[in-house]
C-alpha positions, -999 to +999 in steps of 0.1 A: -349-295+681-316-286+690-290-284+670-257-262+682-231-285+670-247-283+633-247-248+641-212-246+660-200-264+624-221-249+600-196-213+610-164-229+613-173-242+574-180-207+560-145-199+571-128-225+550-155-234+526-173-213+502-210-212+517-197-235+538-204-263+517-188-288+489-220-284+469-247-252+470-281-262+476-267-285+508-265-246+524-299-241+526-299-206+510-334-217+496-347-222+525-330-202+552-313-215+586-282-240+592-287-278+578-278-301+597-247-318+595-251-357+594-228-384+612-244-417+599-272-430+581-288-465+588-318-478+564-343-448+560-333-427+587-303-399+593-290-389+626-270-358+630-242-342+649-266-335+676-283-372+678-314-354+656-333-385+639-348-382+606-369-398+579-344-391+546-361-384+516-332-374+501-309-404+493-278-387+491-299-368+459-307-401+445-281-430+448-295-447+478-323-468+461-319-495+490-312-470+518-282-461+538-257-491+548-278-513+527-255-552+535-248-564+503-227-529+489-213-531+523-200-567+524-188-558+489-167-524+499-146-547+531-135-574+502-123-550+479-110-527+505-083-557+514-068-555+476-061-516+474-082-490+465-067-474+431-045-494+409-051-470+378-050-499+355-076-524+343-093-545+358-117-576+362-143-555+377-147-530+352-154-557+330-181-572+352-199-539+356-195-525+317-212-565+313-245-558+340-249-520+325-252-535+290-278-567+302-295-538+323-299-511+296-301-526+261-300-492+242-258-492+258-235-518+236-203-500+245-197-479+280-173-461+295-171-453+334-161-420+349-163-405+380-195-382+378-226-373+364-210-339+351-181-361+339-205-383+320-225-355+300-200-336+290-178-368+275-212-376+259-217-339+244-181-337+231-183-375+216-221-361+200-200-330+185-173-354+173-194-384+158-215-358+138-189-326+129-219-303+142-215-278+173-246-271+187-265-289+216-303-288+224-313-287+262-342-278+279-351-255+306-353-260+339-331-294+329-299-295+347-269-316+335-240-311+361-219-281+358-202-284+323-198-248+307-222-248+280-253-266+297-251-242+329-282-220+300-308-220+320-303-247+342-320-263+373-307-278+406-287-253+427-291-225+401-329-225+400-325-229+438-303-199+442-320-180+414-290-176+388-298-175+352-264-183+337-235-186+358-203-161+357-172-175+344-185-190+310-171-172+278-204-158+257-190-182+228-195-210+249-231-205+259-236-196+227-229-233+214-261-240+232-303-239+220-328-239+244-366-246+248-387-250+272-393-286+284-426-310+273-424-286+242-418-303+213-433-271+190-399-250+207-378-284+198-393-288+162-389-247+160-354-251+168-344-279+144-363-261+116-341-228+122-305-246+129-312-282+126-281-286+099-260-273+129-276-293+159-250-322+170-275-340+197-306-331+220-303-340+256-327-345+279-336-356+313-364-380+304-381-376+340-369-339+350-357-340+385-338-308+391-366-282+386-387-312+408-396-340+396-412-336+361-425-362+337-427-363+301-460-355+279-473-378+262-453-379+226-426-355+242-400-381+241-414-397+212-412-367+188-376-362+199-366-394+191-384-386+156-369-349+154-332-367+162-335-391+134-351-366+107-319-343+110-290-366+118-291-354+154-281-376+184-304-376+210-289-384+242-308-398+274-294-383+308-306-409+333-280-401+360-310-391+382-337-419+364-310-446+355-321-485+377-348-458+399-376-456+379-370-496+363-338-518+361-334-504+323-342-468+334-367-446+322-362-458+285-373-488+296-403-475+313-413-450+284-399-473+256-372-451+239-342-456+223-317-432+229-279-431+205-263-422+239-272-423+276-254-412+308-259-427+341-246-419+377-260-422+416-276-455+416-249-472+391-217-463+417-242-481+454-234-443+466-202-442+454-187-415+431-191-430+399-207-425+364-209-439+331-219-428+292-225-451+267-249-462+240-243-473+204-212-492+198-203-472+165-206-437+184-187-454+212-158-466+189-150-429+185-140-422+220-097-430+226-081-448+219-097-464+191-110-426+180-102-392+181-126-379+207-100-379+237-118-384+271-099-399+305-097-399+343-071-413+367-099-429+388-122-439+369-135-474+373-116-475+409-120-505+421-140-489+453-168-472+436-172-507+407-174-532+436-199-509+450-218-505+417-218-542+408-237-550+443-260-526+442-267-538+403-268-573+411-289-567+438-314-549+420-313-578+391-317-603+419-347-587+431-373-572+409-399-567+432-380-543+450-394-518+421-432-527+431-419-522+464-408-487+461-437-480+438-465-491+463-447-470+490-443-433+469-475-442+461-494-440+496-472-415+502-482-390+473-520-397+478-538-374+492-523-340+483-542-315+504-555-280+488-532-259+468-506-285+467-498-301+432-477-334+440-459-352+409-447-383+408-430-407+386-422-445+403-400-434+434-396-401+427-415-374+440-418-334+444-445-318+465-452-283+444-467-250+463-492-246+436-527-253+427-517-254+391-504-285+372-463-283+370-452-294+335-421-270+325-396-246+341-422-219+340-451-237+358-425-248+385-409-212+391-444-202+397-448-223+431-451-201+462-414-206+480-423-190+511-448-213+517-423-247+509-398-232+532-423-228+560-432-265+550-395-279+550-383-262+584-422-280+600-413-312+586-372-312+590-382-300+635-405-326+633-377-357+620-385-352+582-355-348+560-364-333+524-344-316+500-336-284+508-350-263+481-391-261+459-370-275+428-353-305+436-373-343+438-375-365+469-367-401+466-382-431+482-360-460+491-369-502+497-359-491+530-385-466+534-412-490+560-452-486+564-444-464+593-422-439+580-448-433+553-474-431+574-456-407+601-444-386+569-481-380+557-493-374+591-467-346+599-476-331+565-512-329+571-502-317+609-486-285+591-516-278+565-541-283+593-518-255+612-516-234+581-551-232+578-556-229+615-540-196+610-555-178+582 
C-alpha cells in the first residue's frame, strides 16, 4: 500500500509539531511506522492522502456513533453556519441541548457544557472538592481521564501506550492529592476509604474502561462504589465521555443501573464536534458560578457549532432506538470467533482484541498482552484497508454505519493474519 504523501507529511510535521502530532498515540510510537494522514471520511470508511481506503474502527476515538458525514449533523452544521459561529453569549441552543442531556440521562438535573473531556473532569473534580471541603480523589489504574494534573497517576490512553508512569511537569503535591487502586477491585477501594475515607472528596471512574482497552465492570464493582460513596460522604462521579449515548441513550448508568452524584460526557454529545459536558445533581451543580463559589468558565463553550451538532446527533439517536440493536448485532458478529490466544472484550459497540490467552479485567491483566504480536496484527490489517487504533490499549468502536460487509471483510482479514501466523511457526 503506498503511502509517500502520508510519509512526505508525516516529516514535514515532526518539524513543526512535537512527534508530529496534535495528540500522541495518533504517531504510532506503539506500533512503529508513519500513520496515515486522512483527507475525508464517508460512512465507515477513511481514505487518505494517498487515495488508501479503509474500514475505520476508530470513530475519531469514539464520537462517530453514526459514521463519518452522517446527514442529519451535517444539514444541522450549514444552518447554523449562516448565523455565525461564536457569539460568546447565551443562547437558544444551549438550552435545547442542557433539555435532551437531562431527558437522555436522568441521574443529570443541572449541566454545564465545556469544550472537552479533560475540561469536563477536571470542572467535575474541583466542584467534588468544593461541594464536600475534602482534597483527595480516588481513580483507578489503567483509567484515563484527559490530561488534568492530578489524574495523569497511573493513567491509560497515550501513557500506557507510550509506557509513562506519571508524566513530568506535575508538582509531587499535586499527585499526591490523588489514591489509586487497581480497577474491578473493590477490596483496594474499600482499603482506601478505610485508611483516608474522612479525606476522600469523590471516586471516579470509567464505568466501561476504554483507555487500557475496553474493560467492563465485575459484577458488584460499580455497585459497591456507589455503596462505599454513600457510607463516607464521598461523591462518586461517572466519566462516560467515552460510554456516554454508545453503550445506551442514558449511557452506561443506564445499562448497569447506577446512579452517579456527577457525570461527565464528551465525543458522542458534540456529533464530532469539540464539545463536553459535566453535570448531575442539581444541589452539587448549584455550587458551580455564578450561583457558587466553585469558579469554572470557557469563552467557547456551548458555541453554537459544536451544540447544533450535538443536538442532531442526540435527537437522532432519540429518534431511532434501534440503532443501538443495530450496533449491538454488528460488534457482535464481529467479536465472535476469537481465534487461539486472543482474549476479545466487548461491551455493546465497543470492542478491544487482547494478545493474550488470559482474561483481561484490570491494568495488570492488560499490560500483560504480547505487543509485538498486536503490532504485527495492526500493520496486516491497516495494508490490508483495516483502520484500528493505533496502540494494544485503546478500544475499537463500531458505528450504524458499519454494513454486513465490512464486518465480514474485517473478520476475514483477521483470520487471513492468524492463519499466516501460524503458517509460520
Amino acid at each position: 500500500m503506498n503511502r509517500a504523501r502520508s510519509e512526505a507529511l508525516f516529516r514535514q510535521a515532526q518539524e513543526i509539531i512535537p512527534g508530529g502530532v496534535n495528540s500522541p498515540v495518533r504517531a504510532f510510537r506503539g506500533v512503529g511506522g508513519t500513520p496515515p494522514f486522512i483527507e475525508r471520511g464517508a460512512g465507515s470508511h477513511l481514505f487518505d492522502a494517498d487515495g488508501n481506503e479503509y474500514i475505520d474502527y476508530v470513530g475519531s476515538w469514539g464520537p462517530l456513533i453514526l459514521g463519518h458525514c452522517p446527514a442529519p449533523v451535517i444539514d444541522a452544521l450549514r444552518q447554523v453556519l449562516e448565523r455565525g459561529t461564536s457569539f460568546g453569549a447565551p443562547t437558544a441552543r444551549e438550552v435545547e441541548l442542557a433539555s435532551l442531556i437531562r431527558e437522555c440521562v436522568p441521574s443529570v438535573e443541572m449541566v454545564r457544557l465545556v469544550n472537552s473531556g479533560t475540561e469536563a473532569t477536571m470542572s467535575a473534580i474541583r466542584l467534588a472538592r468544593g461541594f464536600t471541603g475534602r482534597d483527595l480523589v480516588l481513580k483507578f489504574e489503567g483509567c484515563y481521564h484527559g490530561h488534568v494534573d492530578s489524574l495523569l497517576v497511573k493513567a491509560g490512553s497515550g501513557m500506557a501506550t507510550l509506557g509513562i508512569a506519571d508524566t513530568a511537569g506535575v508538582p509531587p503535591s499535586f499527585a499526591a492529592t490523588t489514591v489509586t487502586a487497581p480497577f474491578n477491585s473493590l477490596a483496594s477501594a474499600q482499603a482506601a476509604f478505610a485508611e483516608r475515607g474522612a479525606h476522600i472528596a469523590c471516586v471516579i471512574v470509567e464505568p466501561v474502561a476504554g483507555n487500557m482497552g475496553c474493560i467492563p465492570p465485575a459484577p458488584g464493582f460499580l455497585e459497591g462504589l456507589r455503596d462505599l460513596c454513600d457510607a463516607h460522604g464521598a461523591l462518586l462521579v461517572l466519566d462516560e465521555v467515552m460510554t456516554g449515548f454508545r453503550l445506551a441513550l442514558g449511557g452506561a448508568q443506564q445499562l448497569y443501573n447506577i446512579r452517579p452524584d456527577l457525570t461527565t460526557m464528551g465525543k458522542i454529545i458534540g456529533g464530532g464536534l469539540p464539545l463536553a459536558a459535566y453535570g448531575g445533581r442539581a444541589d452539587i451543580m448549584r455550587r458551580v458560578a455564578p450561583t457558587g463559589p466553585v469558579y469554572q468558565a470557557g469563552t467557547l463553550s456551548g458555541n453554537p457549532l459544536a451544540v447544533s451538532a450535538g443536538i442532531a446527533m442526540l435527537r437522532y439517536l432519540q429518534a431511532h432506538p434501534e440503532i443501538y440493536a443495530l450496533l449491538e448485532s454488528r460488534a457482535a458478529a464481529l467479536c465472535a470467533h476469537p481465534p487461539a490466544g486472543l482474549t476479545v472484550n466487548r461491551v455493546g459497540s465497543m470492542f478491544t482484541f487482547f494478545f493474550t490467552p488470559h482474561p483481561v479485567t484490570d491494568y495488570e491483566s492488560a499490560k500483560a498482552c504480547d505487543l509485538d504480536a498486536f503490532r504485527r496484527f495492526f500493520h496486516w490489517m491497516l495494508d490490508h484497508g483495516i483502520y484500528l487504533a493505533p496502540s494494544q490499549f485503546e478500544a475499537g468502536f463500531v458505528s450504524a454505519a458499519h454494513t454486513e460487509e465490512d464486518i465480514r471483510r474485517t473478520v476475514e482479514t483477521a483470520q487471513a493474519f492468524f492463519d499466516d501466523r501460524n503458517r509460520l511457526k
